[in-house]
C-alpha positions in Angstrom: 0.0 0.0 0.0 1.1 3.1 -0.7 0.0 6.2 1.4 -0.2 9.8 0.3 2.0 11.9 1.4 0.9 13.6 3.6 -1.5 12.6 6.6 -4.7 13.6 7.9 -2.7 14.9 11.2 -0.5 16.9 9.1 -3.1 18.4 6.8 -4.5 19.4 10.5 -0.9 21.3 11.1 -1.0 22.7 8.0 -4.3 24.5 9.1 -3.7 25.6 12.4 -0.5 27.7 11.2 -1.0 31.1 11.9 -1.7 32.8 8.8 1.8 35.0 9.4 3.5 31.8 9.0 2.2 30.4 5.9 2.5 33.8 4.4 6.4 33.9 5.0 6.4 30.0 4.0 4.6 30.5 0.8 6.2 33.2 -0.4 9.9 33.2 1.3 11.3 35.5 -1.4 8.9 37.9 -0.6 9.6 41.4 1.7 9.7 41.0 5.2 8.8 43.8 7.5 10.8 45.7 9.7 8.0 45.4 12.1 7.1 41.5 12.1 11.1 41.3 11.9 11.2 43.5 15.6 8.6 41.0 16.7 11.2 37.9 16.1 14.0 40.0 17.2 11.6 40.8 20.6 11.4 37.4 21.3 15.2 36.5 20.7 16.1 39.3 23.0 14.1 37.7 25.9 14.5 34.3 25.1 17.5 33.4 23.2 20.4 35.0 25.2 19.3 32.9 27.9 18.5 29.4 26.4 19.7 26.6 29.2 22.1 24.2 27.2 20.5 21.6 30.0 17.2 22.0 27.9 18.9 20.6 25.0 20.1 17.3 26.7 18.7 14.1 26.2 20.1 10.6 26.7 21.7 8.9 23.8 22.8 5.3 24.0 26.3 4.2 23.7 24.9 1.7 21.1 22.8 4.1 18.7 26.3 5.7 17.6 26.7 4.7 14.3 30.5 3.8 14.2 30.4 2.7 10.5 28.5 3.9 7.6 25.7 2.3 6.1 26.5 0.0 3.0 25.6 1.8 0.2 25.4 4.9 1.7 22.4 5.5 0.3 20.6 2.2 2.1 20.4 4.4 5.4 17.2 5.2 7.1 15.7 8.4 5.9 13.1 10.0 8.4 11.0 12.7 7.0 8.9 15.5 9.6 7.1 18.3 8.9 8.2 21.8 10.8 6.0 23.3 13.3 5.3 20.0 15.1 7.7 17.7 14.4 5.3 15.2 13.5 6.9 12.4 11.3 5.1 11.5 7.8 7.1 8.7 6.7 10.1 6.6 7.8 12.2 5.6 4.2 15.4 4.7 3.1 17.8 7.8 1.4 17.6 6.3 -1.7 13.9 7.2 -1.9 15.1 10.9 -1.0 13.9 12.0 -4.8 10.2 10.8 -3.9 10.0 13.1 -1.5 11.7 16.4 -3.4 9.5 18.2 -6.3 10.6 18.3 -9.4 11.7 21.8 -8.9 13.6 21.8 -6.1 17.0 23.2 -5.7 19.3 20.9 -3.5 22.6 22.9 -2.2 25.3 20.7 -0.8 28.9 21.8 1.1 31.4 20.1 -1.0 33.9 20.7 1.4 36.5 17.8 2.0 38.1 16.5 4.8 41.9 16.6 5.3 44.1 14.1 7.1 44.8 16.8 9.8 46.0 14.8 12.7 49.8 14.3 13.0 51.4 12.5 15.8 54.7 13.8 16.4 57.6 13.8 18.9 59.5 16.6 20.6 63.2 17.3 19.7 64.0 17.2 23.4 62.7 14.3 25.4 61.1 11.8 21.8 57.8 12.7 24.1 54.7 12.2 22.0 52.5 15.2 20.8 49.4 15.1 19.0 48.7 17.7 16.4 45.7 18.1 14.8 45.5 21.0 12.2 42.5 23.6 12.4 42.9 26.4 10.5 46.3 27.9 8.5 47.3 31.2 9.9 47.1 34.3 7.4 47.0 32.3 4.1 43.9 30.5 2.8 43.5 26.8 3.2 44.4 26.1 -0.7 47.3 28.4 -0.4 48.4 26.2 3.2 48.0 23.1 1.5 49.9 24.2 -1.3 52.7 25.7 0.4 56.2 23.9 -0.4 58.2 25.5 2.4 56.4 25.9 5.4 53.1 27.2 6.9 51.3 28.3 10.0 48.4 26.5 11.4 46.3 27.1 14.9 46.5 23.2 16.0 45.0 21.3 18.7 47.9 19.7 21.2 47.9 16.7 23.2 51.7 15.9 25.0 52.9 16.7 28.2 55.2 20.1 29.0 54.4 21.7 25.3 54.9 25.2 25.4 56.3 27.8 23.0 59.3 27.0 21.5 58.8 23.1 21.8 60.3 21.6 18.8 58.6 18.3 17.0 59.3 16.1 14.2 57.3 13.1 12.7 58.7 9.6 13.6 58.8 8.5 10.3 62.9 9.6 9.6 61.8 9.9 5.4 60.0 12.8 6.4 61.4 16.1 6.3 58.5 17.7 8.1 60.0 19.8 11.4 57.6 22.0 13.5 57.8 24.7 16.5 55.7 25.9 18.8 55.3 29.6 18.4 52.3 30.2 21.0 50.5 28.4 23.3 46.7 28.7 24.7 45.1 26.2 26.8 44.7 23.3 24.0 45.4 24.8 20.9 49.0 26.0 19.7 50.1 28.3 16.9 52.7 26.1 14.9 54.5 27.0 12.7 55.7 23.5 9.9 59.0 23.8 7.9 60.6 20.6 5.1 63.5 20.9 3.1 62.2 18.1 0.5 65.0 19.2 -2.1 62.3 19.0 -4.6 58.6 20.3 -4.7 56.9 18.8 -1.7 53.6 20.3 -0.7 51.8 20.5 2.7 49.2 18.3 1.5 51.3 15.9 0.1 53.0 15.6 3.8 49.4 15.2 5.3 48.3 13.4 2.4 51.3 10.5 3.4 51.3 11.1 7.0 48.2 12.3 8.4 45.4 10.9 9.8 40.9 11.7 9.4 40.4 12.9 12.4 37.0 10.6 13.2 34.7 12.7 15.6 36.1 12.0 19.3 32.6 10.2 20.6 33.6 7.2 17.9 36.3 6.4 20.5 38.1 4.4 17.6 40.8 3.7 15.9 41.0 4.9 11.8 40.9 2.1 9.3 41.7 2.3 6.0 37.9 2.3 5.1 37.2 5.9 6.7 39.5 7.8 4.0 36.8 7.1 1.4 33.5 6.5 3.7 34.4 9.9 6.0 34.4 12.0 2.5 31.2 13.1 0.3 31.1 11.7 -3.0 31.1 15.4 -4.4 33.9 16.5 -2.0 36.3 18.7 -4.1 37.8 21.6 -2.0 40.0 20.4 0.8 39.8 22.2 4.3 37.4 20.5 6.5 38.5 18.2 10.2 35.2 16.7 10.1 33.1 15.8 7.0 29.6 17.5 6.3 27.9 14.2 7.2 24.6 14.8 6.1 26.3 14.3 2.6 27.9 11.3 3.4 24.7 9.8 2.5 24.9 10.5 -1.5 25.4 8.4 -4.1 26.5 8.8 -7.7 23.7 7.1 -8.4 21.3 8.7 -6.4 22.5 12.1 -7.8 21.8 10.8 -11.3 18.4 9.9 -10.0 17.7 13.9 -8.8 19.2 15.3 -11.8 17.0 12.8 -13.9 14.1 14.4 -11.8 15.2 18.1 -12.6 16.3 18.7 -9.2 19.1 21.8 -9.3 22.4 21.0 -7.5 24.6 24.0 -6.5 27.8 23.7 -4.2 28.9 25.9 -1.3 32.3 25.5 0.5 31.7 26.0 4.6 35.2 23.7 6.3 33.9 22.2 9.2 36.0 22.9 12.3 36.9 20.7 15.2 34.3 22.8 17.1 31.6 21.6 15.6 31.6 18.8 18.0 32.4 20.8 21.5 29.0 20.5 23.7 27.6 23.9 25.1 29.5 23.6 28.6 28.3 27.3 29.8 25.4 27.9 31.9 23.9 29.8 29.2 23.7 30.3 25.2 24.4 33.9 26.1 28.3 32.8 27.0 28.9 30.1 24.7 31.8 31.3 22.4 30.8 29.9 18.6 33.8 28.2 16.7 34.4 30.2 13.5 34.1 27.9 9.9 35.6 29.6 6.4 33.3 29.8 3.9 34.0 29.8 0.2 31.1 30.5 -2.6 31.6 31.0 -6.0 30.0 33.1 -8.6 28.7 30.3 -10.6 26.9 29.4 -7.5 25.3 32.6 -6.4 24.3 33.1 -10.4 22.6 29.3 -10.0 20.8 30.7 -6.8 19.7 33.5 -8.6 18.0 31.8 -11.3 16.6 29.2 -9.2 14.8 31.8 -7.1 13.6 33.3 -9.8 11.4 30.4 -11.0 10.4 30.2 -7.3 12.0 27.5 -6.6 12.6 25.7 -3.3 16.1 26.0 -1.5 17.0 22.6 -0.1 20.0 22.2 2.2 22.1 19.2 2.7 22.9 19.7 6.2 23.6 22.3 8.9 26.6 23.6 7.7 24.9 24.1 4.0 22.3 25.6 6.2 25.0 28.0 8.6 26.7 29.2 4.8 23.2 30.4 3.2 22.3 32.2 6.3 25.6 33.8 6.2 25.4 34.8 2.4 22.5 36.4 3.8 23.5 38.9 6.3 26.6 39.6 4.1 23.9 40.8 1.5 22.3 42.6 4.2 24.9 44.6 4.9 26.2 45.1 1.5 23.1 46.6 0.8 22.3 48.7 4.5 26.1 49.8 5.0 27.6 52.3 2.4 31.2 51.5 4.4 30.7 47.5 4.1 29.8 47.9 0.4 32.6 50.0 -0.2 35.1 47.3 0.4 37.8 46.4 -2.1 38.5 43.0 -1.4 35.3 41.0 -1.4 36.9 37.9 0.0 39.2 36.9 2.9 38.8 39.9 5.4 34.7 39.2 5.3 33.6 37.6 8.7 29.9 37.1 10.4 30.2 37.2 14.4 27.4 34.7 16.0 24.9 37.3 17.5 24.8 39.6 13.9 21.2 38.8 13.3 19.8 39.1 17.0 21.2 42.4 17.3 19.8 44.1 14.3 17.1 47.0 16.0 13.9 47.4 13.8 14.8 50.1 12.5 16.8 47.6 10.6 16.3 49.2 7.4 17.1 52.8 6.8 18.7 53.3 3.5 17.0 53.8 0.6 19.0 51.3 -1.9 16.5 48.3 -0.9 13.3 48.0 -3.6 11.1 47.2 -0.3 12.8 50.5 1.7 10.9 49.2 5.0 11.5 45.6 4.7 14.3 43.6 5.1 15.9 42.5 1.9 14.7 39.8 -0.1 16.0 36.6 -1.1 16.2 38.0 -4.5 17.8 41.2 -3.5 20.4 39.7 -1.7 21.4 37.7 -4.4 21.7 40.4 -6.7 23.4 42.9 -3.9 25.9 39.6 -3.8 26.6 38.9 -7.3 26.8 42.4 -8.4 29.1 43.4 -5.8 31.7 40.6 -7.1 31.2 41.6 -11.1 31.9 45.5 -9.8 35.5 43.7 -8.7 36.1 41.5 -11.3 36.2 38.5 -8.6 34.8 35.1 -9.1 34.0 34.1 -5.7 33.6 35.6 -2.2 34.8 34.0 1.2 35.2 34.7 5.1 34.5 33.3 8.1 31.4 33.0 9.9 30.6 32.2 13.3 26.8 32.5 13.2 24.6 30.8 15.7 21.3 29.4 14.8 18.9 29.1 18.0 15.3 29.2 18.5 13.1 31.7 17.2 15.7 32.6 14.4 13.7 33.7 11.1 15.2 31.7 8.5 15.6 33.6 5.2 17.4 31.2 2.3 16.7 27.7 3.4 13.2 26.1 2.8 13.9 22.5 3.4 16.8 20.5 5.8 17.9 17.3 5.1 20.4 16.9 8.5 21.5 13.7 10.5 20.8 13.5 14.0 23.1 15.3 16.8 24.5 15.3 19.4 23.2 16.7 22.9 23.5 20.3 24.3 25.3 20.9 20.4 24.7 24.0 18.6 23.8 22.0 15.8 20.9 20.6 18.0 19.8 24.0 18.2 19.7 24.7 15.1 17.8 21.7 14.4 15.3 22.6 17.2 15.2 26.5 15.2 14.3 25.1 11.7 11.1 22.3 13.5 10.0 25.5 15.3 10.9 24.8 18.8 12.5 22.3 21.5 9.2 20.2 21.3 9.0 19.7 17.9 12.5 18.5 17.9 12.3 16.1 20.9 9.2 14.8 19.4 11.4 13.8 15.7 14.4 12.7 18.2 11.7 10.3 20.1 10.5 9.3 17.0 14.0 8.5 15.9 15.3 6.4 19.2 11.9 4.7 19.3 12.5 3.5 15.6 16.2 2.3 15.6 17.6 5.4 14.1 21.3 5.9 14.5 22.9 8.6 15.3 25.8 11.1 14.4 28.7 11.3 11.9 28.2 7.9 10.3 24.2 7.6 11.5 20.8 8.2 9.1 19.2 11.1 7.9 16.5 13.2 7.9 14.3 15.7 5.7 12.5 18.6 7.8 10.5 21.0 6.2 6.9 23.0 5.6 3.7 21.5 5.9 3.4 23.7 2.6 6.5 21.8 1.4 5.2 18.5 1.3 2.2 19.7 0.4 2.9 21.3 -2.9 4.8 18.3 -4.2 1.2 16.0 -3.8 3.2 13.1 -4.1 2.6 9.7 -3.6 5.6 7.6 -1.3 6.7 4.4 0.1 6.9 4.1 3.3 
């Protein structure tokens, strides 16, 4: 038997929205006033600055992390709920991910690729032991890092005993010209600084490349096999710079892919390199204190042009995971400002310096908008506009992509403005990406009911667990599809 798609209790969901929310789901590219903007931003102000982390805990058991990947990938369980409630509508299998899509939608992936960043190396001194596990290079891009021949500066997690500036390491392996120093020292993380003398062109990422190791997420609490170079790696992973895949893309298959673009589903790619600190638990008493880990982001041109054209037939944006999710929300209030802020716009380099700090959109007032530049004047920009305040602002520089860091937070009550649709794995507790899971379903009840649902129904969890699709009542509805189950 095959059910439609969507149920009787949902159809109830879709009408008991408030008509404020369907409006802003129908129509997302549409103007968004200053007003119903300072209602949101009302809320977050009393809310938001102090959400308990403790209201994001739940128990997880030790035998629901998924310490493999499923076999294909895309044979993984695929749960699919409907925002605003959380209810659940079907439990599939990823493969079937293109019955649940409409022909028209627009699925935007992070094709960012994970490097073997972990080093374990000894100091000069003593032969101690010191693991190092590269973050982020130091002034230099990640593609100019890796393709340094000399040396490079990275800010490193450290694990060794008595490591402090000026502690000297090499690699054990006495083939390898790689030598490294300490050059500063804070709590767990180090500024090192990596020198060879190859006597021919040897690259950074050919050293990590031979001598490096994935850096699994610490709660796998195993060992590396040889398996994890391929399985810990999208199949459409192309620019390297990432510690820990986007995992909700781990799920993709060639095949499957096909099977979308056979459908006339759009695929566009966004860079976003997943730090370490995706993984770090809120350990502060409150959201207001918890210091977000900044991620580079890297978009291209092409991409924003894609975007452009998609949203102009109205099509719906769908994410492949948080950090797809964290780099379209970004894009966003870059826009914003390009189009609000004469001094931001002015800016001659379009790329590197650009950075988003992780309370931007909560601190906005409502007078928000008070330039004249915007077509809607007293609304905040359009998906549209910022598009074309983005791609414009690139062509007037003669650049072909635009990049910077972003340490954005996504928490309840945030008004999402570029994503319609999630497809996301499930996290872990008091994470930020739990948050932001709990902001896109509505609230913390809709997400506890989908995480119920999830442990109830064998569901595994994290890096290497299943997937899920969340998104609008309106959503499902406008595909009138029928599905397996």
């Amino acid at each position: 038997m095959i059910p439609r798609l969507i149920k009787r209790s949902s159809r109830k969901i879709l009408t008991s929205w408030s008509s404020y929310e369907k409006t802003v789901i129908e129509n997302a590219a549409r103007c968004i006033t200053t007003s119903e903007y300072g209602h949101i931003v009302d809320k977050q102000t009393n809310r938001t600055f102090d959400i308990t982390p403790s209201d994001y805990d739940y128990q997880l058991p030790e035998d629901r992390i998924a310490l493999s990947p499923t076999t294909p990938r895309d044979a993984s369980k695929l749960l699919v709920a409907v925002c605003g409630s959380g209810t659940v509508i079907a439990d599939s299998t990823f493969r079937n991910l293109d019955k649940f899509l409409p022909d028209n939608a627009v699925l935007i992936s992070n094709d960012s690729k994970v490097i073997a960043a972990r080093l374990f190396m000894r100091k000069v001194e003593t032969g101690g032991l010191v693991e190092v596990l590269c973050l982020d290079p130091i002034t230099k891009t990640t593609l100019e890092s890796l393709e340094a021949v000399n040396s490079c500066e990275w800010l490193c997690f450290v694990r060794g005993k008595n490591v402090k500036p000026g502690t000297q390491l090499f690699l054990d392996d006495m083939e390898s010209p790689l030598k490294a120093e300490i050059q500063e020292k804070y709590e767990r993380e180090a500024l090192i600084r990596f020198t060879w003398n190859s006597g021919r062109e040897y690259k950074f990422r050919d050293i990590l490349e031979k001598h490096g190791i994935i850096p699994l997420p610490p709660y796998m609490k195993r060992n590396v096999t040889k398996d994890d170079r391929t399985s810990y790696q999208t199949v459409y992973a192309t620019n390297e710079g990432s510690v820990a895949a986007p995992t909700a893309g781990l799920h993709f298959t060639p095949q499957l892919l096909s099977k979308l673009e056979q459908k006339n589903v759009s695929l566009v790619r966004v860079t976003l390199h997943v730090g370490a600190g995706t993984f770090s638990p809120i350990v502060t008493e409150s959201v207001s204190k918890h210091d977000m880990h900044d991620e580079r982001f890297h978009v291209t041109l092409t991409a924003l042009k894609q975007l452009k054209e998609n949203c102009q037939q109205s099509r719906p944006f769908v994410a492949v995971g948080t950090t797809s999710v964290r780099t379209l929300e970004t894009l966003y209030w870059i826009g914003y400002q390009l189009i609000t802020s004469e001094d931001f716009r002015s800016r001659q380099c379009p790329t590197e310096d650009l950075s988003l700090s992780q309370w931007f959109p909560y601190e906005r007032e409502s007078s928000l908008m008070q330039t004249n530049t915007s077509a809607c004047n007293s609304h905040l920009p359009t998906r549209m506009e910022i598009l074309d305040a983005l791609i414009s602002w690139l062509e007037e520089r003669a650049c072909d992509s635009i990049m910077g860091r972003t340490k954005l937070i996504i928490v309840p009550n945030y008004p999402f403005f570029m994503v319609d649709a999630m497809i996301t794995n499930f996290h872990q507790p008091r994470s930020t990406l739990l948050m932001l899971v709990a902001a896109f379903l509505g609230d913390r009840s809709a997400l506890f009911h989908v995480y119920r649902h999830a442990l109830e129904h064998d569901y595994r969890f994290l890096s290497y667990g299943d997937g899920s699709l969340l998104a609008s009542p309106v959503f499902f509805a406008n595909n009138n599809i029928d599905i397996d189950k």
